[in-house]
SERO-4910 file (N, C-alpha, C, O; in steps of 0.05 Angstrom, whole numbers):
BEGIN
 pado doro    nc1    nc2    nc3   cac1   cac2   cac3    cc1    cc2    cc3    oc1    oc2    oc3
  Unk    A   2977   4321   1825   2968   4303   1803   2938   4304   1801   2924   4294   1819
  Unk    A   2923   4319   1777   2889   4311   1772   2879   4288   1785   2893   4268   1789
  Unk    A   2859   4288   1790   2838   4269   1804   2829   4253   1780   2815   4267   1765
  Unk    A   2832   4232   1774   2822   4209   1746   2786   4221   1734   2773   4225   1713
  Unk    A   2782   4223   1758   2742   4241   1750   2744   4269   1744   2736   4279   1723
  Unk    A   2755   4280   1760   2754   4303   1753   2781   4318   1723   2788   4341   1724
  Unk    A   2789   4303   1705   2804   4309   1691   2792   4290   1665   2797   4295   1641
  Unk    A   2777   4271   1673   2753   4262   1653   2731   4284   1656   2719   4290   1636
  Unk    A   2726   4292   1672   2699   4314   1667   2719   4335   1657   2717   4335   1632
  Unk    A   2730   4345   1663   2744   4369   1645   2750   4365   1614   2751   4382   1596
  Unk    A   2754   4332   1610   2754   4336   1576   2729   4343   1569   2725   4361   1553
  Unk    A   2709   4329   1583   2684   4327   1576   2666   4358   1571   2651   4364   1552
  Unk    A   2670   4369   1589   2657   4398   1587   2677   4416   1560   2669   4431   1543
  Unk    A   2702   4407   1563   2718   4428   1546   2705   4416   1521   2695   4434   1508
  Unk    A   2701   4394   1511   2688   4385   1482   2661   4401   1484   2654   4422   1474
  Unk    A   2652   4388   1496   2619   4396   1501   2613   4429   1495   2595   4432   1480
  Unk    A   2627   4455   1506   2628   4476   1500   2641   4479   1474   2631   4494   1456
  Unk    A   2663   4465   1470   2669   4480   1440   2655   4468   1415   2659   4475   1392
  Unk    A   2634   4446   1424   2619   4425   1401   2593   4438   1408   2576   4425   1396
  Unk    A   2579   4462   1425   2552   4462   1428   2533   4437   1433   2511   4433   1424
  Unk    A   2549   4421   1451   2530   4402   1463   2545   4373   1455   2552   4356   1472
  Unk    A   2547   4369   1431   2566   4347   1419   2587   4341   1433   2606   4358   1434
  Unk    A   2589   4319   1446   2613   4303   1454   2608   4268   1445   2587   4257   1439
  Unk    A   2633   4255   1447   2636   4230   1434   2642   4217   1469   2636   4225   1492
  Unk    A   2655   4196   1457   2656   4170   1493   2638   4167   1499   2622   4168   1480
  Unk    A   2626   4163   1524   2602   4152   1531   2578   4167   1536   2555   4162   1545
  Unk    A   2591   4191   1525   2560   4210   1523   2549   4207   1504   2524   4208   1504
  Unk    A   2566   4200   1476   2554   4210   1450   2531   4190   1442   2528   4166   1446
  Unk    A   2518   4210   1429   2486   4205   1419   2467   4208   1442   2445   4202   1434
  Unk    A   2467   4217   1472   2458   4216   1495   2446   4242   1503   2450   4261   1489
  Unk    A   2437   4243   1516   2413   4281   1532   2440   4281   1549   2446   4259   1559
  Unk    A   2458   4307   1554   2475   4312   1569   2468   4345   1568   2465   4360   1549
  Unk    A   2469   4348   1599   2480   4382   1602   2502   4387   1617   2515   4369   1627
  Unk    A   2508   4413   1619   2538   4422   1643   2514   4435   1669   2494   4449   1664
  Unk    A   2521   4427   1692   2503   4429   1710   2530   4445   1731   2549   4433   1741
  Unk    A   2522   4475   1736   2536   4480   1748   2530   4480   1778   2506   4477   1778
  Unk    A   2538   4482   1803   2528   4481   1822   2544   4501   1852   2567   4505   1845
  Unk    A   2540   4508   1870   2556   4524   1882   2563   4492   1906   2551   4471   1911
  Unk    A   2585   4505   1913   2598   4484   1935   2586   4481   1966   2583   4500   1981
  Unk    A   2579   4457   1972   2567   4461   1996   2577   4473   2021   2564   4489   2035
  Unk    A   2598   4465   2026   2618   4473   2041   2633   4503   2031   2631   4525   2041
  Unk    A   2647   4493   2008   2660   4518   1998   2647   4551   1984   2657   4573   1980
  Unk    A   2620   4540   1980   2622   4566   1972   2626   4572   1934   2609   4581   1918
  Unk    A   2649   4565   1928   2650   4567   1891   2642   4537   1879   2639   4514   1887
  Unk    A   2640   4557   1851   2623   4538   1837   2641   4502   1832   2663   4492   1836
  Unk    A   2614   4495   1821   2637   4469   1806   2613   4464   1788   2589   4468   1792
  Unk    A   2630   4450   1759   2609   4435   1736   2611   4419   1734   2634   4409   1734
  Unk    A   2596   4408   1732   2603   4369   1719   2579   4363   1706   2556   4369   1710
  Unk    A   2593   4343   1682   2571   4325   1662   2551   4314   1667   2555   4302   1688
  Unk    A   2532   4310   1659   2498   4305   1681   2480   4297   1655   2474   4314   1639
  Unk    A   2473   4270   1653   2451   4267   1633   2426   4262   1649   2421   4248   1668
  Unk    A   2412   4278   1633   2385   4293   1630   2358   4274   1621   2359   4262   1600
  Unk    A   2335   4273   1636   2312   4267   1610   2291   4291   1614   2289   4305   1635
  Unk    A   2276   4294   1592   2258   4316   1588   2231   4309   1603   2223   4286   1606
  Unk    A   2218   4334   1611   2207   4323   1631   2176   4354   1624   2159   4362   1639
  Unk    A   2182   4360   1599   2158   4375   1591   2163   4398   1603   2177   4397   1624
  Unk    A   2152   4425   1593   2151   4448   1601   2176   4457   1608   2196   4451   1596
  Unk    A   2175   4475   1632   2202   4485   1643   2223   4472   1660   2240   4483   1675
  Unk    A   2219   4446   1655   2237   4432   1676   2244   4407   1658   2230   4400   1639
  Unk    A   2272   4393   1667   2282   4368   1670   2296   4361   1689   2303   4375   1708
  Unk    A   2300   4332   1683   2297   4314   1705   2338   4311   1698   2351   4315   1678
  Unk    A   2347   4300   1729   2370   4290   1741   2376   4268   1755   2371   4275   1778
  Unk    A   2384   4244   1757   2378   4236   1779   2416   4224   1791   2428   4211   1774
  Unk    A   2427   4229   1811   2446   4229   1823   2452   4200   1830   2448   4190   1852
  Unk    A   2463   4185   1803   2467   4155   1807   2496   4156   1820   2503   4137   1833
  Unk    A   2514   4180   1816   2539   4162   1819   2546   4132   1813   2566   4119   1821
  Unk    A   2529   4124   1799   2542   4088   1780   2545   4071   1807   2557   4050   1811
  Unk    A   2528   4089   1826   2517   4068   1839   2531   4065   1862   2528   4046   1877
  Unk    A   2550   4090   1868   2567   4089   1899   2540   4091   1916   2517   4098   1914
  Unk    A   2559   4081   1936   2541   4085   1962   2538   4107   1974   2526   4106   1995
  Unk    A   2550   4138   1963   2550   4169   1973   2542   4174   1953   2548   4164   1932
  Unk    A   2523   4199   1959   2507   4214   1936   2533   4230   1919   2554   4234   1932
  Unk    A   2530   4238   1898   2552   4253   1886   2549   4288   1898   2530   4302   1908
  Unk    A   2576   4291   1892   2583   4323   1906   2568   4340   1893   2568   4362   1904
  Unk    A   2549   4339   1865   2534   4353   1852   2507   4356   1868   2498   4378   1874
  Unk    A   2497   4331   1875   2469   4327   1886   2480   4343   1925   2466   4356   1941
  Unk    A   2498   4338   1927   2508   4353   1968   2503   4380   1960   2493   4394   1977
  Unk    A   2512   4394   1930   2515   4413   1935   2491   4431   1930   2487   4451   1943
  Unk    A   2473   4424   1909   2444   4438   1904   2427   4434   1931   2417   4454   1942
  Unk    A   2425   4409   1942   2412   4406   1964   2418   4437   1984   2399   4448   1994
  Unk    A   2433   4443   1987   2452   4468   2002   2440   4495   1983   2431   4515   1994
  Unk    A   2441   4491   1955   2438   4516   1947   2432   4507   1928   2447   4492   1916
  Unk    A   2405   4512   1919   2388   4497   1899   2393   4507   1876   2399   4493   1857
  Unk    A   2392   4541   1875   2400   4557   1848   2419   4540   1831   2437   4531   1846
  Unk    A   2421   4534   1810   2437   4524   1787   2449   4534   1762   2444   4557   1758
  Unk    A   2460   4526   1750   2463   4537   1724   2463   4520   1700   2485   4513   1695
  Unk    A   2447   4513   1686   2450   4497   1665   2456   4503   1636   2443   4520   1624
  Unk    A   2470   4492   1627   2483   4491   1596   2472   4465   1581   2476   4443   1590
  Unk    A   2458   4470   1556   2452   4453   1542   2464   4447   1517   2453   4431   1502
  Unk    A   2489   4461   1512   2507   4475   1485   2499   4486   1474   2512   4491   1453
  Unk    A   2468   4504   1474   2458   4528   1460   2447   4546   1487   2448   4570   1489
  Unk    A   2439   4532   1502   2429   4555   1514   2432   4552   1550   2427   4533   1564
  Unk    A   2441   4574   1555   2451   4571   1584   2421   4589   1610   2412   4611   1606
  Unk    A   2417   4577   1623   2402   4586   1640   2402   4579   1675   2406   4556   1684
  Unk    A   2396   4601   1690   2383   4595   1715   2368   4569   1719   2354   4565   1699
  Unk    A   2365   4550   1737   2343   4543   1750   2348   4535   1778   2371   4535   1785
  Unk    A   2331   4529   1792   2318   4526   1822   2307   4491   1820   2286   4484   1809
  Unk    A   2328   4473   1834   2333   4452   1833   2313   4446   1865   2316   4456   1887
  Unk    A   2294   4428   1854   2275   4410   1872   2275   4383   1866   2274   4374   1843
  Unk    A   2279   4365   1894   2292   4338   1896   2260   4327   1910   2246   4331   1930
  Unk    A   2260   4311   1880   2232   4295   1876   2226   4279   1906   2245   4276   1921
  Unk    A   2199   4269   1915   2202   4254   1936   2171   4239   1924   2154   4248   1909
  Unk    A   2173   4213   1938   2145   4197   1944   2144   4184   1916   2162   4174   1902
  Unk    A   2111   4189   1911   2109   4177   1884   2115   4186   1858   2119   4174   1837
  Unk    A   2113   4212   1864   2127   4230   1841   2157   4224   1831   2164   4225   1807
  Unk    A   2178   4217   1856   2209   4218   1849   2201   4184   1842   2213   4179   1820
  Unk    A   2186   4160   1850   2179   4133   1837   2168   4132   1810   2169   4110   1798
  Unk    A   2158   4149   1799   2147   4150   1778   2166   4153   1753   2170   4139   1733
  Unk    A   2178   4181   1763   2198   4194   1750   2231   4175   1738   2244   4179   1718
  Unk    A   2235   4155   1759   2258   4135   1765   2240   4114   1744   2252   4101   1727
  Unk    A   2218   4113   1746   2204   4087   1722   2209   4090   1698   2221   4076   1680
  Unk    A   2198   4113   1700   2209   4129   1665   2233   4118   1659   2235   4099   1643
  Unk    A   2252   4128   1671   2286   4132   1669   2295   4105   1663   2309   4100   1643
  Unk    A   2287   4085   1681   2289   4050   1673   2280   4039   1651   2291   4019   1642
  Unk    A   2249   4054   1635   2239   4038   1621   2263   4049   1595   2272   4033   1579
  Unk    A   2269   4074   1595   2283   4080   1573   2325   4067   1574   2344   4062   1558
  Unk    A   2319   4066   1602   2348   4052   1606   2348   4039   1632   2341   4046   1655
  Unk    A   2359   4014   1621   2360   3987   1645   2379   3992   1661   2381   3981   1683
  Unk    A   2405   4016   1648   2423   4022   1672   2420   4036   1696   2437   4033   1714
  Unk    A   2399   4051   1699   2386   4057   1714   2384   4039   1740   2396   4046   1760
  Unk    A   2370   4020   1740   2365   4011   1749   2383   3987   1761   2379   3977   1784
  Unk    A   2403   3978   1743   2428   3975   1757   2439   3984   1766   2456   3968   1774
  Unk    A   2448   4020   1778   2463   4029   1792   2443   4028   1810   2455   4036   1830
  Unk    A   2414   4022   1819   2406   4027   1839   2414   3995   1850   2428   3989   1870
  Unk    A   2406   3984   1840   2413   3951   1844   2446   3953   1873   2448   3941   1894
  Unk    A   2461   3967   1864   2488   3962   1876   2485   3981   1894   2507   3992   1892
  Unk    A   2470   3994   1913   2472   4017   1930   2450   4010   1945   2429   3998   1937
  Unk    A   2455   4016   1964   2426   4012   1995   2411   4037   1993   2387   4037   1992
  Unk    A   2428   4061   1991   2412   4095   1983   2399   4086   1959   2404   4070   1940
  Unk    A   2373   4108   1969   2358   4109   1945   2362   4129   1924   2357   4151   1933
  Unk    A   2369   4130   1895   2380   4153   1877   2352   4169   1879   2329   4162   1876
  Unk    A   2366   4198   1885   2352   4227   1888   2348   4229   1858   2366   4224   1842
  Unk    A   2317   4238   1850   2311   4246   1829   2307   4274   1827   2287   4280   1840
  Unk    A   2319   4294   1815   2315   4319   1815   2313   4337   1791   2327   4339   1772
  Unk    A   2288   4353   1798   2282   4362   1770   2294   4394   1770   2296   4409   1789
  Unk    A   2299   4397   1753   2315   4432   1748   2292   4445   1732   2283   4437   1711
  Unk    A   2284   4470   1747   2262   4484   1737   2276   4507   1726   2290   4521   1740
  Unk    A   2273   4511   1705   2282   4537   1692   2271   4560   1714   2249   4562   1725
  Unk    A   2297   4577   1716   2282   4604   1719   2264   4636   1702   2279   4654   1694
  Unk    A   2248   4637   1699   2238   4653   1676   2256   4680   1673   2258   4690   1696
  Unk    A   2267   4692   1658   2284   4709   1652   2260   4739   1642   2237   4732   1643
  Unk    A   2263   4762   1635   2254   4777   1612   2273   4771   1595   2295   4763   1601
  Unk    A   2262   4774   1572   2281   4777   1548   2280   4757   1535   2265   4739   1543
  Unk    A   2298   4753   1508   2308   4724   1500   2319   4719   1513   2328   4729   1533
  Unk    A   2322   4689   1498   2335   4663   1516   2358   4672   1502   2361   4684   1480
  Unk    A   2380   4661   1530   2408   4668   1526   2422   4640   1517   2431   4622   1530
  Unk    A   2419   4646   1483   2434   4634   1470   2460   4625   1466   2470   4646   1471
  Unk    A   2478   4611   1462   2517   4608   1458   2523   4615   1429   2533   4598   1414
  Unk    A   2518   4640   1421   2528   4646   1398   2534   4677   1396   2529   4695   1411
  Unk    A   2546   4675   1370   2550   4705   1363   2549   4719   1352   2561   4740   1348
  Unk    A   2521   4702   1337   2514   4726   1314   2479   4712   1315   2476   4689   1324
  Unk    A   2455   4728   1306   2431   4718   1303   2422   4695   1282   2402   4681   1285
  Unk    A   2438   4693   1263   2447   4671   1241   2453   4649   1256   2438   4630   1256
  Unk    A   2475   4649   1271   2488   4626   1285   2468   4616   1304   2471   4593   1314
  Unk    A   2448   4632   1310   2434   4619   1333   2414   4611   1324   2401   4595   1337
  Unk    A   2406   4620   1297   2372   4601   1284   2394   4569   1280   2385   4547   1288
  Unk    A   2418   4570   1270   2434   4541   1260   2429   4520   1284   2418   4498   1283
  Unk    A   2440   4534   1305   2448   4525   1336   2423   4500   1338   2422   4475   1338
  Unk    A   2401   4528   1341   2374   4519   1353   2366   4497   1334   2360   4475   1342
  Unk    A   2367   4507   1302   2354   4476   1292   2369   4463   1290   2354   4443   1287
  Unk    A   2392   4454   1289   2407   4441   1298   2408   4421   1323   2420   4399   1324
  Unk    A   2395   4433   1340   2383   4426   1360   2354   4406   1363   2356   4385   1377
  Unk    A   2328   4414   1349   2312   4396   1341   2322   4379   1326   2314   4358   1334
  Unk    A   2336   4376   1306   2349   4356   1293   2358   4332   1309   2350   4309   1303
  Unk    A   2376   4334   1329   2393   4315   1343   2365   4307   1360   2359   4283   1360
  Unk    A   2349   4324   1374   2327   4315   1384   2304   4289   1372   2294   4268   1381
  Unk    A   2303   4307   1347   2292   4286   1329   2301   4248   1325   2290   4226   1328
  Unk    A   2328   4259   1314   2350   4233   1311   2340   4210   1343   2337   4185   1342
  Unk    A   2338   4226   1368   2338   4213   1394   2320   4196   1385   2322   4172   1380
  Unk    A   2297   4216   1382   2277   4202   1391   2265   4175   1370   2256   4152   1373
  Unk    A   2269   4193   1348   2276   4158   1332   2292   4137   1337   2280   4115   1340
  Unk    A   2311   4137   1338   2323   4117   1346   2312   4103   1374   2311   4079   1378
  Unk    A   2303   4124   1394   2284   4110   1417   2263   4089   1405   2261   4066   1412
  Unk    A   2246   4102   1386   2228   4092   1376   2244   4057   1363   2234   4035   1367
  Unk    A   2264   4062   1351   2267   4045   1331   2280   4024   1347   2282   4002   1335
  Unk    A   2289   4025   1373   2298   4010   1389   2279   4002   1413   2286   3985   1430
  Unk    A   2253   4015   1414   2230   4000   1430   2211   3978   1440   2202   3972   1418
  Unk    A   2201   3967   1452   2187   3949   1454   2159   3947   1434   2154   3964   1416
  Unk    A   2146   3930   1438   2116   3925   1421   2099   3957   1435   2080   3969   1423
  Unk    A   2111   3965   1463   2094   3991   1479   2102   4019   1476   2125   4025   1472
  Unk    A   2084   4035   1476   2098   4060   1479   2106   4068   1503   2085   4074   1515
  Unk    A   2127   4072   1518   2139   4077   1537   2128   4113   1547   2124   4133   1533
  Unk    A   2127   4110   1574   2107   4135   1590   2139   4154   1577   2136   4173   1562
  Unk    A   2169   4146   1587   2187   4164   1570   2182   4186   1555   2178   4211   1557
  Unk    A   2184   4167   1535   2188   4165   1501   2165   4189   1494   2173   4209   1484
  Unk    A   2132   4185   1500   2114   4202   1502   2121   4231   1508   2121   4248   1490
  Unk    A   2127   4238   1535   2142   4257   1542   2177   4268   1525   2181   4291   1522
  Unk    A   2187   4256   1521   2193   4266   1497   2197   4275   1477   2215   4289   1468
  Unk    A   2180   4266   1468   2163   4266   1449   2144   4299   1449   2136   4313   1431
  Unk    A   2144   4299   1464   2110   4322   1468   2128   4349   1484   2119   4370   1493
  Unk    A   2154   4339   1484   2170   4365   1503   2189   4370   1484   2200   4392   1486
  Unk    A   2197   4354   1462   2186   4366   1429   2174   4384   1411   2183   4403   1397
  Unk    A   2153   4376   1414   2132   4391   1402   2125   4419   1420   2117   4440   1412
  Unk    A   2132   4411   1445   2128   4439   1469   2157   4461   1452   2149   4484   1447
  Unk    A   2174   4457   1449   2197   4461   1443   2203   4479   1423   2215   4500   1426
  Unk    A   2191   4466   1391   2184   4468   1371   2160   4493   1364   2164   4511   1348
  Unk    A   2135   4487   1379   2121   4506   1383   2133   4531   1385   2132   4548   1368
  Unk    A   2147   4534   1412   2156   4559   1423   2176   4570   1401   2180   4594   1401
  Unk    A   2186   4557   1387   2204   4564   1371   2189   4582   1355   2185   4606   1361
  Unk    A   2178   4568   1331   2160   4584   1307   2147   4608   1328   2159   4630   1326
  Unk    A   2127   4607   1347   2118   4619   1356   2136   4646   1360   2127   4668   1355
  Unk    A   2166   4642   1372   2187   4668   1375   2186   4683   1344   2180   4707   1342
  Unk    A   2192   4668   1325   2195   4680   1293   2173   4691   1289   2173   4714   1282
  Unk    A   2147   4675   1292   2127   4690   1281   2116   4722   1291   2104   4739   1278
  Unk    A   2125   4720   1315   2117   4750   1333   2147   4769   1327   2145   4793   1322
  Unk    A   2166   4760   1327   2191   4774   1331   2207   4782   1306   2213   4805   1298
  Unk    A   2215   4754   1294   2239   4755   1285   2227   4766   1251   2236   4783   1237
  Unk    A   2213   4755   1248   2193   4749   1219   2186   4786   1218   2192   4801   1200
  Unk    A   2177   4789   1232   2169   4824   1231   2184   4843   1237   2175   4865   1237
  Unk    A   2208   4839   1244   2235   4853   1244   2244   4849   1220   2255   4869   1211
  Unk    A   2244   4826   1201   2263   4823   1180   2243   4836   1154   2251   4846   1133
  Unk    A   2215   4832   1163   2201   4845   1141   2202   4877   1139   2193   4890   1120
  Unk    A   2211   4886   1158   2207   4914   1152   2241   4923   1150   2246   4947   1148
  Unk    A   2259   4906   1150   2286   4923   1139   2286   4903   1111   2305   4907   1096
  Unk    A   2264   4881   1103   2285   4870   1078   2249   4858   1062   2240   4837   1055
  Unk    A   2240   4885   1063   2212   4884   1041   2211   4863   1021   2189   4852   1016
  Unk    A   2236   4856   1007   2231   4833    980   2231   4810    995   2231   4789    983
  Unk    A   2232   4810   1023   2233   4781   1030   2207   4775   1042   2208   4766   1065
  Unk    A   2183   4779   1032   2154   4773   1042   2153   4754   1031   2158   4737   1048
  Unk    A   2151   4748   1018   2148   4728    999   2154   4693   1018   2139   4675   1026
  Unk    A   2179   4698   1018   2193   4677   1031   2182   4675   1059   2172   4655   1069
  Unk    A   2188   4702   1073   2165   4698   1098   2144   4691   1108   2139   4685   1132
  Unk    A   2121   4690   1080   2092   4690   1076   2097   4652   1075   2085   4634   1086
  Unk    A   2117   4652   1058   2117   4618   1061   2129   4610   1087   2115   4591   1094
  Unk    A   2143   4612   1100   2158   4605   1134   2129   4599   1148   2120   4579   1160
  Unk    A   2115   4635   1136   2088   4625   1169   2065   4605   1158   2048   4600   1175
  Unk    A   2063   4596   1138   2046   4582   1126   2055   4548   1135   2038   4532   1143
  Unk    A   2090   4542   1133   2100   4526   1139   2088   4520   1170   2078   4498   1176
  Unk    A   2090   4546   1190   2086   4537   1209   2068   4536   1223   2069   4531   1247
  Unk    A   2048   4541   1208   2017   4530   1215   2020   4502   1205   2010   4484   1219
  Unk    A   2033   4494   1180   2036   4458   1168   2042   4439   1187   2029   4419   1194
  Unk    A   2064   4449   1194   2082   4432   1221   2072   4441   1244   2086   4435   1263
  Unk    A   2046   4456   1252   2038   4450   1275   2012   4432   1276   2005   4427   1299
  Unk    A   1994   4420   1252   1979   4413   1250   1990   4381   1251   1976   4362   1259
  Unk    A   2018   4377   1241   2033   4356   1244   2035   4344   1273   2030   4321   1279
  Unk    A   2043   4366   1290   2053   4361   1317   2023   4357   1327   2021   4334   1335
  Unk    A   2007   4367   1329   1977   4365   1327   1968   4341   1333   1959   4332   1354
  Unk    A   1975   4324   1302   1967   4299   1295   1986   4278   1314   1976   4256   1320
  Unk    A   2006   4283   1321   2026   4274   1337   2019   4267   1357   2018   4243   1365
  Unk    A   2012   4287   1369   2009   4284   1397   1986   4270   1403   1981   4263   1426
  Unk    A   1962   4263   1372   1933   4252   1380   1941   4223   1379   1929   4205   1392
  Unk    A   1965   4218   1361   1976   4194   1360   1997   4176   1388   2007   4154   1391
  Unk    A   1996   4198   1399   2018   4195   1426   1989   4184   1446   1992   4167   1464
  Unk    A   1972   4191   1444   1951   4186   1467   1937   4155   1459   1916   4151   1471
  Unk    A   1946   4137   1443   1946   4113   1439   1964   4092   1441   1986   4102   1447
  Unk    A   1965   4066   1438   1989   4048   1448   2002   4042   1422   2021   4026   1422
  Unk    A   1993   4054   1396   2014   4031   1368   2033   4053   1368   2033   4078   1363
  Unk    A   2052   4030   1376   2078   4041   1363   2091   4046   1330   2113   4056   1325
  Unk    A   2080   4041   1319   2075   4039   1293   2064   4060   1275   2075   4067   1254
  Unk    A   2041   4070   1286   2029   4095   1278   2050   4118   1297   2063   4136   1286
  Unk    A   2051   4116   1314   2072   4141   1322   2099   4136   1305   2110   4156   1298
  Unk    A   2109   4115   1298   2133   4119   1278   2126   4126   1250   2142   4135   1233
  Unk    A   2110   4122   1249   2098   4135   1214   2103   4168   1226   2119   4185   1220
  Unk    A   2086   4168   1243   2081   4198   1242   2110   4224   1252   2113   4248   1249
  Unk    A   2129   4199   1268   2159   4221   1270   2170   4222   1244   2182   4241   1234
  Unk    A   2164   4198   1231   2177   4196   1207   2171   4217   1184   2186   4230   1169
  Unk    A   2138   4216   1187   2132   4242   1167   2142   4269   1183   2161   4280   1172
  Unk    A   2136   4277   1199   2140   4301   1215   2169   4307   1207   2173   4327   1193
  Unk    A   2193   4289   1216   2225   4295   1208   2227   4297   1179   2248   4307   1171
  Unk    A   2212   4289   1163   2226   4288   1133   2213   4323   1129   2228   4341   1122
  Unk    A   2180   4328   1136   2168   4353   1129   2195   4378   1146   2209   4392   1132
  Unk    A   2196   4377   1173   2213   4393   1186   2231   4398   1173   2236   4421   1168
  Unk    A   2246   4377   1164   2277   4383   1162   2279   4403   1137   2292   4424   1135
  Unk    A   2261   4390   1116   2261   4407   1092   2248   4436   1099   2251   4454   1082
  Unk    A   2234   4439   1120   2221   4475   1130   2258   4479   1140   2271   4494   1125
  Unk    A   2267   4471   1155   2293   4481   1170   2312   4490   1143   2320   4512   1140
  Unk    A   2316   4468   1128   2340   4471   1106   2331   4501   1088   2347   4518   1079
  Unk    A   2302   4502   1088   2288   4521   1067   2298   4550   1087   2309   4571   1079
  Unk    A   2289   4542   1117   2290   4568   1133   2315   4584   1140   2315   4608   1147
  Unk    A   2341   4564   1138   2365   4566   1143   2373   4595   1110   2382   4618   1111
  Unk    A   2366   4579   1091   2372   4589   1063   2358   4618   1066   2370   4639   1061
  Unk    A   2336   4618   1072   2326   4655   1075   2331   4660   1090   2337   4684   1085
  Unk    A   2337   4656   1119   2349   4681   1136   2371   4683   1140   2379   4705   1147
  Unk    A   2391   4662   1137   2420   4663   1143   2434   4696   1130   2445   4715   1142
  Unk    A   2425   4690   1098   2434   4724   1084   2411   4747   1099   2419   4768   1107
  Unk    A   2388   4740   1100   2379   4766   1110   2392   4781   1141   2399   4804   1148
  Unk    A   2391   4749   1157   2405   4765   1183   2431   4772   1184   2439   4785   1203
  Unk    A   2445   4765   1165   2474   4776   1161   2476   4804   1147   2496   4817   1143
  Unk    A   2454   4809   1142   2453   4840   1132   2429   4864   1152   2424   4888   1145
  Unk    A   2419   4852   1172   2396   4851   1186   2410   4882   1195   2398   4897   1211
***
């Protein structure tokens, strides 16, 4: 007979892979990845559902509440043993090398996590152990990032698709916040814009000068993309000068303008490359 957890995480990952990240119940609208891990004891893998906060650059954060048992979960026994990981974000699957925060850094990190959610801090409430904070560092690869799709079309959708729901978060963070800007929320915010950057930045060197030289009448439209993405980085720009102050107010003006400008570069960007890369 299935184990009641382990046949709830199996719905959970089976949605999660065939939705590219999207699942409903108590994930939905939430930062969730598939966190794979090797067995401490055994040897093979195991996955399980793991929500995430962003934590800038090449890494995010974990932290091994188990809802507050008094044993760390078999996820956190088993990285401890073999740190290597595998993470799934429903677009993109990667290596990383799992380090379990300590001192003021893993205190800091747990502040964050509380100010953005008080449950936090109730599963620590019910346990004598202190919850392990652990951050997953990407491992650097050559190459592109190994996308979940199957065609180069499908994966510009994926990805903006991706800032979108990011976006949605973080507004609604915003729109559900205190009179403060939360140390969080900032970092989200700005691992965002880290995010976003790298994006345009891939098109502008790669993808943009591959498509101009098999599909010449499309300069035009390209000449507008990179113009776009000098616009929206002067945006993120302004963002981030707005992030280094306390009104919450001016940073919601300014997601607000940023998502309305973005979305219409995405919808515009979707419409010229989708046909070109399908003929690419």
């Amino acid at each position: 007979m299935p184990h009641p957890v382990q046949d709830f995480n199996r719905r959970i990952i089976d949605e999660f892979r065939a939705n590219h990240g999207r699942v409903g119940g108590p994930f939905e609208g939430g930062r969730l990845i598939l966190l794979t891990t090797t067995g401490a004891r055994t040897g093979t893998p195991h996955t399980t559902p793991v929500g995430y906060l962003p934590d800038g650059g090449d890494r995010i954060l974990v932290i091994a509440s188990a809802g507050g048992s008094p044993r760390h979960p078999d996820w956190y026994r088993n990285l401890v043993a073999h740190p290597q990981v595998t993470v799934e974000s429903g677009v993109f699957t990667y290596e990383a090398k799992a380090v379990v925060l300590t001192g003021e850094e893993r205190d800091r990190a747990f502040a964050r996590a509380v100010e953005t959610d008080r449950g936090w801090a109730e599963y620590q409430e019910k346990t004598d152990r202190v919850l392990p904070v652990v951050a997953l560092h990407e491992i650097a690869r050559p190459g592109p990032p190994n996308i979940n799709a199957s065609s180069p079309g499908e994966a510009i959708k994926l990805v903006h698709d991706v800032f979108r729901r990011e976006l949605a978060l973080i507004r609604k963070e915003l729109a559900t916040g205190t009179s403060t800007l939360g140390a969080q929320l900032r970092v989200n915010c700005l691992t965002f814009c880290q995010g976003l950057h790298n994006h345009h930045a891939g098109e502008d060197v790669a993808m943009f000068p591959f498509l101009a030289d098999r599909h010449p009448e499309a300069a035009p439209a390209l000449d507008r993309l990179r113009a776009e993405h000098e616009h929206i980085a002067a945006l993120v720009e302004e963002l981030r000068e707005t992030l280094s102050g306390t009104d919450v107010d001016s940073v919601r003006a300014e997601v607000d303008r940023l998502t309305t400008e973005l979305e219409a570069h995405l919808t515009y960007e979707e419409e010229q490359l989708l046909p070109l890369l399908a003929h690419a």
